[in-house]
C-alpha positions as CSV (number, residue, x, y, z in Angstrom):
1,X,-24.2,-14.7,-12.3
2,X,-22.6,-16.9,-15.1
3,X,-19.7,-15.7,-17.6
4,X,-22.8,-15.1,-20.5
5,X,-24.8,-13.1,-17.6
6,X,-21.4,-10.8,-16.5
7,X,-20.5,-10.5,-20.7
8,X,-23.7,-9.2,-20.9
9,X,-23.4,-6.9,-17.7
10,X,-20.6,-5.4,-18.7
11,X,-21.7,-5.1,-22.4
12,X,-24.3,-3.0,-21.4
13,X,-21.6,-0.2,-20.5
14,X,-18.9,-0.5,-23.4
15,X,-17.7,2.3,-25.3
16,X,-15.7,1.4,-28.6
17,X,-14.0,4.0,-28.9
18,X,-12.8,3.8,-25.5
19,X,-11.9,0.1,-26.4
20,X,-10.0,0.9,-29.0
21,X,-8.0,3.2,-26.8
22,X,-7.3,0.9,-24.5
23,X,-6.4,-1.7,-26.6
24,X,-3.7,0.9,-28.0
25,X,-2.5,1.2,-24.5
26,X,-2.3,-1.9,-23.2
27,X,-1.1,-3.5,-26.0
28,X,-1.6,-7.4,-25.4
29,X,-2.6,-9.6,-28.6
30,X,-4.6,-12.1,-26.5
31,X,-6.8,-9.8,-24.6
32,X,-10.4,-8.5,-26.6
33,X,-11.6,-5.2,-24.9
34,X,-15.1,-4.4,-24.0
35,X,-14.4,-0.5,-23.3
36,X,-15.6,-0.4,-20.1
37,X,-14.6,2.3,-17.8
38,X,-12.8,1.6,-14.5
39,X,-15.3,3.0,-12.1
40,X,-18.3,1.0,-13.2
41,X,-16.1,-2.3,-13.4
42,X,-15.7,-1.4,-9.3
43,X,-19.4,-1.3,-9.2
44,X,-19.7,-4.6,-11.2
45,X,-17.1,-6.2,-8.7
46,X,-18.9,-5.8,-5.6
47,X,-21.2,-8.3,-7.1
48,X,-18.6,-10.9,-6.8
49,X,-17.1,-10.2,-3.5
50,X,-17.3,-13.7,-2.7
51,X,-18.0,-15.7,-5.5
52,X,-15.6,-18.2,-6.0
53,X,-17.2,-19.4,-10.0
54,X,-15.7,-16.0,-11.2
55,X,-11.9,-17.6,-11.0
56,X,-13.3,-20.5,-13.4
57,X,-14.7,-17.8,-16.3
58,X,-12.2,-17.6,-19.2
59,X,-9.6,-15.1,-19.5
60,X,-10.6,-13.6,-22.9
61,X,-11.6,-10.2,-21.8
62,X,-9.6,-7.8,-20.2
63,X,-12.4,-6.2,-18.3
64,X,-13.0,-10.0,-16.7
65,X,-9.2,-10.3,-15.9
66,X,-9.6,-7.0,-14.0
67,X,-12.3,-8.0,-12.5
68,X,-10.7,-11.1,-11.3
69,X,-7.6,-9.5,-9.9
70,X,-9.1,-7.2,-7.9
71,X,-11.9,-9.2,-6.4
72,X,-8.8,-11.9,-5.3
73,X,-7.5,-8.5,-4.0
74,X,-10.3,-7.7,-1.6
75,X,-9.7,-11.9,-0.5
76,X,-8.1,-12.4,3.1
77,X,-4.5,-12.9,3.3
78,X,-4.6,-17.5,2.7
79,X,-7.5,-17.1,0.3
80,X,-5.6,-14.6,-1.6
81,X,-1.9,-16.1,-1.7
82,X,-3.5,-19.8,-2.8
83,X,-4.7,-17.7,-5.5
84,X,-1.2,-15.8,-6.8
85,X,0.0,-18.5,-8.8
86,X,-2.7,-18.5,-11.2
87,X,-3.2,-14.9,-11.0
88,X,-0.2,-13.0,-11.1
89,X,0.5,-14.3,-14.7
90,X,-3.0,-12.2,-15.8
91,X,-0.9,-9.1,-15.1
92,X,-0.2,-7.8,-18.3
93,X,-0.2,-4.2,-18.1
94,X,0.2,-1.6,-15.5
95,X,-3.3,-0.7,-15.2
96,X,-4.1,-4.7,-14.1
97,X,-0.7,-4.9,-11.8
98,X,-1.2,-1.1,-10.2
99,X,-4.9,-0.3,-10.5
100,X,-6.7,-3.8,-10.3
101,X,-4.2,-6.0,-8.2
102,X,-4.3,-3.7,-4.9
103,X,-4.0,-6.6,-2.0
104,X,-4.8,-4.9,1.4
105,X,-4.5,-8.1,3.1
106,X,-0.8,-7.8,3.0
107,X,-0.6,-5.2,5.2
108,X,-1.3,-7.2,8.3
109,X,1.1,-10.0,6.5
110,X,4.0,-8.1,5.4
111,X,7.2,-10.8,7.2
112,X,5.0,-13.5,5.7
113,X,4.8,-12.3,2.0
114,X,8.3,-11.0,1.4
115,X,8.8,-15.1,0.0
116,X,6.4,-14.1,-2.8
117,X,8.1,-10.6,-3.5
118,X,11.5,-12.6,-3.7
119,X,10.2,-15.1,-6.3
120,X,8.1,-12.5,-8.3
121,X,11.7,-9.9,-8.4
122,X,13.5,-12.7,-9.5
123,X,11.3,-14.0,-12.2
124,X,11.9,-12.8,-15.8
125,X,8.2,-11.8,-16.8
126,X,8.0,-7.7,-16.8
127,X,4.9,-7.8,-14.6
128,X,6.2,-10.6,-12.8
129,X,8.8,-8.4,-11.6
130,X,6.8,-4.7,-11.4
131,X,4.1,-6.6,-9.4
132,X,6.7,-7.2,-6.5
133,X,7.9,-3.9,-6.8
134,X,4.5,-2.1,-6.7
135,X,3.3,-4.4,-3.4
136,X,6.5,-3.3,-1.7
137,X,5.6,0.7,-2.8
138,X,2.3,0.1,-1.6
139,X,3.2,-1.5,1.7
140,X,6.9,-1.4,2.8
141,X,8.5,1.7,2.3
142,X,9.5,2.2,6.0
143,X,12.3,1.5,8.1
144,X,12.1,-2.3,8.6
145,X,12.1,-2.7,5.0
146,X,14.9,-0.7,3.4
147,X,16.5,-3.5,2.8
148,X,14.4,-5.5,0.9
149,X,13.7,-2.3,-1.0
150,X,17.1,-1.9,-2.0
151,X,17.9,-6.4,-2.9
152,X,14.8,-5.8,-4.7
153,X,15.7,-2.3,-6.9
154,X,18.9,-3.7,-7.9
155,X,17.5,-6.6,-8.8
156,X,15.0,-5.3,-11.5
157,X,15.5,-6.1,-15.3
158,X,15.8,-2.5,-16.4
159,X,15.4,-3.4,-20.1
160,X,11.7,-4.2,-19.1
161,X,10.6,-0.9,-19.1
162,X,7.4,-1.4,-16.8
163,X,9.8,-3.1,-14.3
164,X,12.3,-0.4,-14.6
165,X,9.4,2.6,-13.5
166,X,8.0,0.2,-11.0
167,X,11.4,0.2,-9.5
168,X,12.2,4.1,-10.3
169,X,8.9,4.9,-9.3
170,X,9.9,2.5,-5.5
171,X,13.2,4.3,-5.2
172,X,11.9,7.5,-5.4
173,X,9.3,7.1,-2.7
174,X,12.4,6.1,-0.8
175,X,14.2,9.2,-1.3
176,X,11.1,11.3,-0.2
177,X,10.3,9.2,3.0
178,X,13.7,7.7,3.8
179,X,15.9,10.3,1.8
180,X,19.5,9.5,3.5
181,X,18.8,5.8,2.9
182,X,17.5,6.8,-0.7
183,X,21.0,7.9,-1.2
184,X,22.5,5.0,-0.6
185,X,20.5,3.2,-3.5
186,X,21.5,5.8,-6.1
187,X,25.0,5.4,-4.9
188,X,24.8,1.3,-5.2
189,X,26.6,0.0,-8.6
190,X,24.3,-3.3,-8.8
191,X,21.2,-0.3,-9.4
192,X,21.0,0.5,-13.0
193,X,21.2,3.9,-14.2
194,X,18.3,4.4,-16.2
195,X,16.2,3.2,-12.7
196,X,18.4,6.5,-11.0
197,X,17.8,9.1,-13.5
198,X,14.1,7.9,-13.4
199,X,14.1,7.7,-9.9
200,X,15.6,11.6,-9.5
201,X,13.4,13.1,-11.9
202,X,10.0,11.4,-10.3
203,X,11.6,12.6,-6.5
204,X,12.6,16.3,-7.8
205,X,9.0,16.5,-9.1
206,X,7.5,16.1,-5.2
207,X,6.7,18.7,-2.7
208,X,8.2,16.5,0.0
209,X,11.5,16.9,-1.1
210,X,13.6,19.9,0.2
211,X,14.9,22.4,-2.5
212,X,18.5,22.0,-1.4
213,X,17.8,17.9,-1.8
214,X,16.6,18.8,-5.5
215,X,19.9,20.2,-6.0
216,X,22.3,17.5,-4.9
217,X,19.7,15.0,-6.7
218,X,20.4,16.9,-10.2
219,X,23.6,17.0,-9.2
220,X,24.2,13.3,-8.8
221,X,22.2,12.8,-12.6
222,X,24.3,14.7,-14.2
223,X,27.9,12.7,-12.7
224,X,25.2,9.6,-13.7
225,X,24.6,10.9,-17.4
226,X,29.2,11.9,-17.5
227,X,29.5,8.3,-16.1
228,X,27.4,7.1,-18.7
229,X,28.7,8.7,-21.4
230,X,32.4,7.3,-20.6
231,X,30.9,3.6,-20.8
232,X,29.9,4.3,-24.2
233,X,33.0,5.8,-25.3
């Protein structure tokens, strides 16, 4: 299938009012949207499982992008890496980094891709920086880790606001699976304190924290929100 064959492939499903709201949404100038609904662009990209002409078609579309990012996602772990630095600059939404970008090869690769999470955290794009933070939610929050977890939170550009929930949304997995190490975060100075009031507020609203933990968590937010107010002052 050529880039006029898929165009017309996917054409066949568009919606324009869906389009339009996802346009709205996602916000990028340089993308045109077909309006094609997620679950029939996962049909579409079992197609091109394997067909390396796809990474050549231009990036015009965002339904193509998607589908690029998450057929390099279903890649093994050298195919897929060779791959990142052409890729990862695609990501220009939360939907392409969270929903499209899903790389399960990491899993089995997790010592050999922190490099990448380091140089993605460190960069100044906003999707540069929530696409690190999403792979180590997806695939690090456990004991070996914490520590990267935490370099990495503190490291986020919370003025990006997709970076700052990617990190809020990391931390406060942390507080549910690791809650005494979550702690520690919160209580860090180099963490920001719009990624800890996030972070609270997303771990209060889980089953898998304790009632008693909800209460020193609100309790914590609001010393965060006193602390904040005698900054400004």
């Amino acid at each position: 299938m050529n880039y006029s064959q898929l165009l017309e492939e996917l054409e066949k499903y568009s919606e324009p009012e869906f389009a339009t709201g996802e346009k709205r949404i996602v916000n990028d100038p340089l993308l045109k949207f077909l309006g094609v609904r997620t679950p029939t662009l996962r049909k579409i990209i079992k197609k091109y499982k394997w067909n390396e002409e796809l990474f050549n078609f231009p990036n015009e579309y965002y339904e193509v992008v998607f589908i690029k990012l998450a057929v390099v996602s279903e890649f093994p772990y050298e195919q897929f890496v060779s791959r990142l630095e052409s890729l990862v600059p695609l990501i220009t939404d939360w939907a392409l980094c969270d929903s499209a970008m899903k790389p399960k090869c990491i899993k089995k690769h997790r010592e050999n891709f922190i490099p990448y999470i380091k140089k993605y955290i460190s960069m100044e794009g906003e999707f540069e920086q929530r696409f690190a933070l999403i792979t180590l939610l997806s695939f690090y929050v456990e004991d070996e880790w914490l520590s990267l977890i935490k370099e990495c939170v503190e490291m986020c550009d919370s003025s990006k606001y997709y970076a700052m929930m990617g990190a809020a949304w990391l931390l406060a997995e942390v507080l549910v699976k690791h809650y005494e190490y979550g702690l520690t975060i919160l209580n860090s100075t180099m963490c920001d304190i719009k990624v800890k009031n996030k972070a609270i507020s997303k771990a209060c609203d889980s089953y898998r924290i304790t009632n008693e933990q909800k209460m020193y968590l609100k309790q914590l937010r609001a010393i965060f929100v006193k602390q904040t107010a005698k900054s400004i002052d």
